[in-house]
N, C-alpha and C positions, 0 to 999 in steps of 0.2 A: 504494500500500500504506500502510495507517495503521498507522505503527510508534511504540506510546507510550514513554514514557521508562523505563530501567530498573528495577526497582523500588528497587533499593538506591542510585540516586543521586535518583531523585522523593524517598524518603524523608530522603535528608538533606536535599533541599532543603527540604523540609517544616518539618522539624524545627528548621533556621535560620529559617525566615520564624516559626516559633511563638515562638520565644529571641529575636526581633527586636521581637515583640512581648509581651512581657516573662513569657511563660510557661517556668515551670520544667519542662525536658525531661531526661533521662536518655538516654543516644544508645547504643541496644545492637541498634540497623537498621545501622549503617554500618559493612564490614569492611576498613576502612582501618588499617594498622599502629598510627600513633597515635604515632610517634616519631620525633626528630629526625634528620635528615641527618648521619652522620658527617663530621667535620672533615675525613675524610682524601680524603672524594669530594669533599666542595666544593672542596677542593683541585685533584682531578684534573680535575674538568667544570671549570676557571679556565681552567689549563694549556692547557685544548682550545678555550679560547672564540672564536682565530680560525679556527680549522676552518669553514669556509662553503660548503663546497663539496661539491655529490652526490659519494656513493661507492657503492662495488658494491651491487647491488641485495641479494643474501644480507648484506651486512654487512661489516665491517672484514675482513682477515687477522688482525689483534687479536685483536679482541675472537670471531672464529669459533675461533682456537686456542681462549684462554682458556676459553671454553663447553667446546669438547671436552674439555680436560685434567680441566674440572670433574666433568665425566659421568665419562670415568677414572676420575678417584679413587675413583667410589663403582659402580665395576666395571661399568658400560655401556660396551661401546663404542660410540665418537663419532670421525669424522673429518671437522676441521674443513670441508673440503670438500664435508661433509652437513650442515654447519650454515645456517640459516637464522635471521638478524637480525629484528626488527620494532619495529614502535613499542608495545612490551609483547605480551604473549602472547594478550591476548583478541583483538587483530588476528590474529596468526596462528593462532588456533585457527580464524577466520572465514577464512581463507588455504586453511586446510586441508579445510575440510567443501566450501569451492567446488570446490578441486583433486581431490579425492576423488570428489563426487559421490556421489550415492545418500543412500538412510536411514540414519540413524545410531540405535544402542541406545545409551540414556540410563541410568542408575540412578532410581529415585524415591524421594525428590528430589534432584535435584541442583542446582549454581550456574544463575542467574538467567540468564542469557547463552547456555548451551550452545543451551537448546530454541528458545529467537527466533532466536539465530543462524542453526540449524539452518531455521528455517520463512524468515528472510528468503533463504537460498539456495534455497527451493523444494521442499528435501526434509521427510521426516515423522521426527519423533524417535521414538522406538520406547521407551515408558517402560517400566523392571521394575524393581521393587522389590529393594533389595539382599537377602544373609542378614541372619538376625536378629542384631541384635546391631555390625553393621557399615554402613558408610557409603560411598560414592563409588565402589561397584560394584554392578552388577546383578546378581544371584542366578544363578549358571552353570545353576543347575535347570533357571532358566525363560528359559533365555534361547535355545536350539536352539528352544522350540515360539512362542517370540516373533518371531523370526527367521523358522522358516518356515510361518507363520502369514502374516506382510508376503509371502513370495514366493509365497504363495500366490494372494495378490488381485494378483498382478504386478509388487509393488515391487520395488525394485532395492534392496539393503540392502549397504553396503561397510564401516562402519565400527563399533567401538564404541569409547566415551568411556571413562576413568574417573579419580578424581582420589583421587590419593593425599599425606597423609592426606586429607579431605574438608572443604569446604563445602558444606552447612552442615549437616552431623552433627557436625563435629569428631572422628571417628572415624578409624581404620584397618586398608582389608582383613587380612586374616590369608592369608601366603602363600600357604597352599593354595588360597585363593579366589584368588589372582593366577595359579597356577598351572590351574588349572581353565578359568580362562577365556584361558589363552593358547592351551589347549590345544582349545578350543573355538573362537577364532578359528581355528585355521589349519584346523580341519575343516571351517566356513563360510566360510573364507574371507572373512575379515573383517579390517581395517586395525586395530590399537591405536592410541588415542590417549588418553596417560596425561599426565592435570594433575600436574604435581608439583610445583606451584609455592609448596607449605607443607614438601616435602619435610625441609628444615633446621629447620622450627620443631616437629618432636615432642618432645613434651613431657617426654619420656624419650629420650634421645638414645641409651641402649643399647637402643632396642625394635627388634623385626625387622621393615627393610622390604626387601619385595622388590616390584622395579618391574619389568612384564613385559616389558621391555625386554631383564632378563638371562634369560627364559627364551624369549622370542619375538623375537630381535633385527631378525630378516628381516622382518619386522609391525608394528617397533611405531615409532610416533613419539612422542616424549617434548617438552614444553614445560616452560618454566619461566621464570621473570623475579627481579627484584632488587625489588618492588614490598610483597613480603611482611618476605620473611628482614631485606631494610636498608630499608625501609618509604619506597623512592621511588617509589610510586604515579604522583606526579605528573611523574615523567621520561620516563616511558612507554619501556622496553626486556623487551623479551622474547628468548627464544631456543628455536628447535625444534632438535632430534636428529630426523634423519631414516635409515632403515632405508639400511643398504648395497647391499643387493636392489630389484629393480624391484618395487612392486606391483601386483597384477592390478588390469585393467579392470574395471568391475562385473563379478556372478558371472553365469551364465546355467548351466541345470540341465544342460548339453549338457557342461557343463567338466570334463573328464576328471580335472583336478590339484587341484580344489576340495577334495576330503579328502586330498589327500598332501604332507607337511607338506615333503618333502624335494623336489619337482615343480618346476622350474622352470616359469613360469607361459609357455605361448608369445604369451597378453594383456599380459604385460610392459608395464607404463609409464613414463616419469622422472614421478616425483611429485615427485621435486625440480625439475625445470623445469618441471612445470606451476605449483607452489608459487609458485618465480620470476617465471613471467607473471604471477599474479595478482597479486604484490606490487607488480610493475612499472608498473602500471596504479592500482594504490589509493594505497601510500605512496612509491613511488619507493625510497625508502633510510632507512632510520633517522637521526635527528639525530647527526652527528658527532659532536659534543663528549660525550654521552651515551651514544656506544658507547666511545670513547675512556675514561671513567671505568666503563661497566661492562665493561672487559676486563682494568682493573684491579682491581676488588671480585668478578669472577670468577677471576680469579690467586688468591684467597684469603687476605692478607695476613694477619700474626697478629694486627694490630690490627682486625683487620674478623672475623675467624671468633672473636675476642674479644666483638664487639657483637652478632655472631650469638647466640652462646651466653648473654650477657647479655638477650636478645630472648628467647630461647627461655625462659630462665627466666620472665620477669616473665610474657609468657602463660598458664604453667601455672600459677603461683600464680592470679592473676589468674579466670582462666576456671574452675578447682577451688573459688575461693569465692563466684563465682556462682552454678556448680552446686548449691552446697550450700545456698543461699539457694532454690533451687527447690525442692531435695530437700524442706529443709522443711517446704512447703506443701504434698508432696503430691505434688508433679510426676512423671512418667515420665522417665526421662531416663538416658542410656547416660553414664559418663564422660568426659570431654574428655580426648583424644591428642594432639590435635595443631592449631596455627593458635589461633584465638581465638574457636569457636565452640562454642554447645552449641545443642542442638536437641528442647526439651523439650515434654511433652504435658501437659495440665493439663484434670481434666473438669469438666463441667457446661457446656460450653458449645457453642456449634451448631456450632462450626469455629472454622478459626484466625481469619479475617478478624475475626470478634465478639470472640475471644480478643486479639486484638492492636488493635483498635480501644477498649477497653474499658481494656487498659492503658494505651494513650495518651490518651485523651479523661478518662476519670476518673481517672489514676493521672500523667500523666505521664513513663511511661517506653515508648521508638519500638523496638517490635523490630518483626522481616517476619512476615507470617504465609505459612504453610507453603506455599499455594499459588502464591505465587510460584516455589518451587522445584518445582512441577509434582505436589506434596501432591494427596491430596481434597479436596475444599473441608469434607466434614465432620470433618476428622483435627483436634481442635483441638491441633494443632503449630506451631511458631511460631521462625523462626533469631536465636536469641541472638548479637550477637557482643561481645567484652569489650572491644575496644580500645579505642576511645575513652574509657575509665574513666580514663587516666592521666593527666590534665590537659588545660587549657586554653592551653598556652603552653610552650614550648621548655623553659622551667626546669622546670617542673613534671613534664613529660615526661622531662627526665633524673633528675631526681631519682626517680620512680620507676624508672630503668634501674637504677641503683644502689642502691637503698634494701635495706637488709639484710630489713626486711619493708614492700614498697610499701602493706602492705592498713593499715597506723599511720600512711599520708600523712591531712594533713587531707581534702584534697581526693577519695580515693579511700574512705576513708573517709566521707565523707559520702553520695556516690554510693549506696551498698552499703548505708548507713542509708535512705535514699527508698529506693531497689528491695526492701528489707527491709518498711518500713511499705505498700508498693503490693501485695506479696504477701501478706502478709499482711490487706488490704484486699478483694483479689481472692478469696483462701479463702474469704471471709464474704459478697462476693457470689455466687459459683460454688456 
């Protein structure tokens, strides 16, 4: 199988090999945090450094409390004994579409990883366009005659995805769209699996989220990692919330309990042990020392739900006056909720690839074009992401953590001056 490299890490590596060769790039392709490791974790991955030794396949007793109690707080239930450890969550989402089996319904577009994921396990992704307006769910409309439509031609269809708020719309469903499609899974008989893993970063911290998890709990699986909220990317830890209930086996049209929401399934599976196999076999156990520290920045400490909310702020600024640098010129573009993405449309031009190839080549500045996220190739859309905007170096980076307004740093300010003169370059060739 020829599997190329992701788009979002080919493109930074791109981007470094052009800034190595002394061209001036603007980096709004890479959706990595973009900020410093707290003191208080370097601390604790210290503490844990002679930890060398495998442990449970699911993960610590630690660090599975701590995940649960997290989900608790924010009214899931979670019992660490359904908790499931990994080396970051994009392993276990690929954990889970093996353990699951079958097609999976995508939203379009959605993050880079779901759809490959999905085809390197062999099943087909099922694309549907969200409602208007919203991001990182599929349109409950359309999603019964998409569904069976696949079961139609034969496929076997178990699950669907969706990621709340969203990459790369930077968006967030709206309850009742949560609610609509919980309630659509369990009539198809369909497994949830809900990205949350920007959960803590909206951008309004009073906005209402609901994760199907509180109203499908028998159905849904929930992930989420420390990769965004405390921007350790590079530590690789993730965690899945796995349903207390057995999930059915693929569906077949024979199945008496596929529309009754309250049916014990007599196809009953442990998706938690088959989870477990698969993990057993690819990663063995997550890094000690790194479940060890995130069992302590999932405890919540108030010096850390302090850096959260410090995090959370600077994105919103940050990503709001990107936006408006698009606005603009013109752009389409929904408002940024949550995470550090927007995902805007801009016309005159054949698609995104020309659209995004056109900013980087004559302009300088590296976004994804839309097809990556499973776009049309003629939607000229294109995923913004802002983080990289806060410096080049640990200082820089905190000092935007802190900065009473980061967009008066020199350095973040200059950025936002080049992406100002490239759009406004682009208007006049578009």
């Amino acid at each position: 199988m020829n599997v190329p490299i992701s788009p979002t890490l080919a493109a930074n590596e791109e981007i470094a090999r052009r800034r190595k060769h002394g061209q001036q790039v603007v980096n709004l392709a890479f959706g990595e945090a973009g900020l410093p490791v707290h003191p208080a974790l370097r601390d604790a991955l210290a503490q844990a450094s002679g930890k060398n030794a495998y442990g449970p396949v699911a993960g610590s007793v630690a660090l599975r409390e701590a995940a649960a109690g997290y989900w608790s707080r924010r009214g899931i239930s979670a019992h660490p004994d359904l908790v499931v450890c990994g080396p970051g969550s994009k392993a276990l989402l690929y954990g889970l579409l093996l353990a699951l089996g079958g097609d999976v319904v995508l939203p379009r577009p959605s993050w880079v990883s779901y759809a490959a994921q999905a085809r390197l396990v062999g099943v087909h992704p099922i694309m549907v366009a969200p409602p208007p307006g919203e991001g990182g769910v599929p349109d409950p409309e359309l999603v019964a005659a998409a569904v069976a439509a696949a079961r139609a031609r034969g496929r076997t269809v178990t699950s669907l995805l969706v990621t709340l708020p969203d990459n790369p719309t930077g968006r967030l469903a709206r309850p009742e769209t949560v609610r609509r499609l919980a309630a659509l899974a369990r009539e198809l008989d369909l497994t949830i699996i809900s990205d949350e893993i920007y959960r803590d970063l909206l951008h309004d911290p009073a906005a209402t989220f609901l994760s199907p998890a509180e109203v499908a709990p028998e159905r849904t699986v929930v992930t989420t990692g420390l990769s965004k909220s405390l921007a350790l990317g590079g530590w690789r830890i993730g965690v899945a919330r796995l349903p207390e209930t057995g999930l059915s086996e693929p569906p077949h049209a024979s199945n008496p309990h596929a529309s009754n929401p309250h049916a014990s399934n007599p196809h009953a599976s442990n998706l938690h042990g088959r989870l477990l196999g698969v993990a057993s076999e690819i990663w063995s156990s997550p890094a000690a020392p790194v479940q060890h520290a995130a069992a302590y920045a999932f405890g919540e400490p108030a010096e850390l739900v302090r850096r959260v909310a410090a995090s959370r702020r600077l994105h919103g600024i940050v990503a709001r006056a990107v936006a408006e640098h698009f606005t603009k010129v013109g752009a389409h573009l929904d408002d940024p909720q949550g995470g550090f993405y927007l995902y805007p449309e801009i016309a005159g031009f054949a698609g995104s690839a020309e659209l995004a190839a056109v900013l980087l080549d004559r302009h300088g500045v590296a976004v994804l074009p839309g097809t990556a996220f499973g776009d049309a190739p003629d939607a000229a859309r294109v995923r913004v992401a802002t983080s990289q905007l806060y410096g080049e170096s640990d200082e820089q980076r905190t000092a935007a953590l802190h900065a009473e307004d980061p967009l008066e740093l020199p350095w973040i300010a200059a950025s936002l001056r080049h992406l100002e003169e490239a759009l406004t370059a682009l208007r006049i060739f578009g």
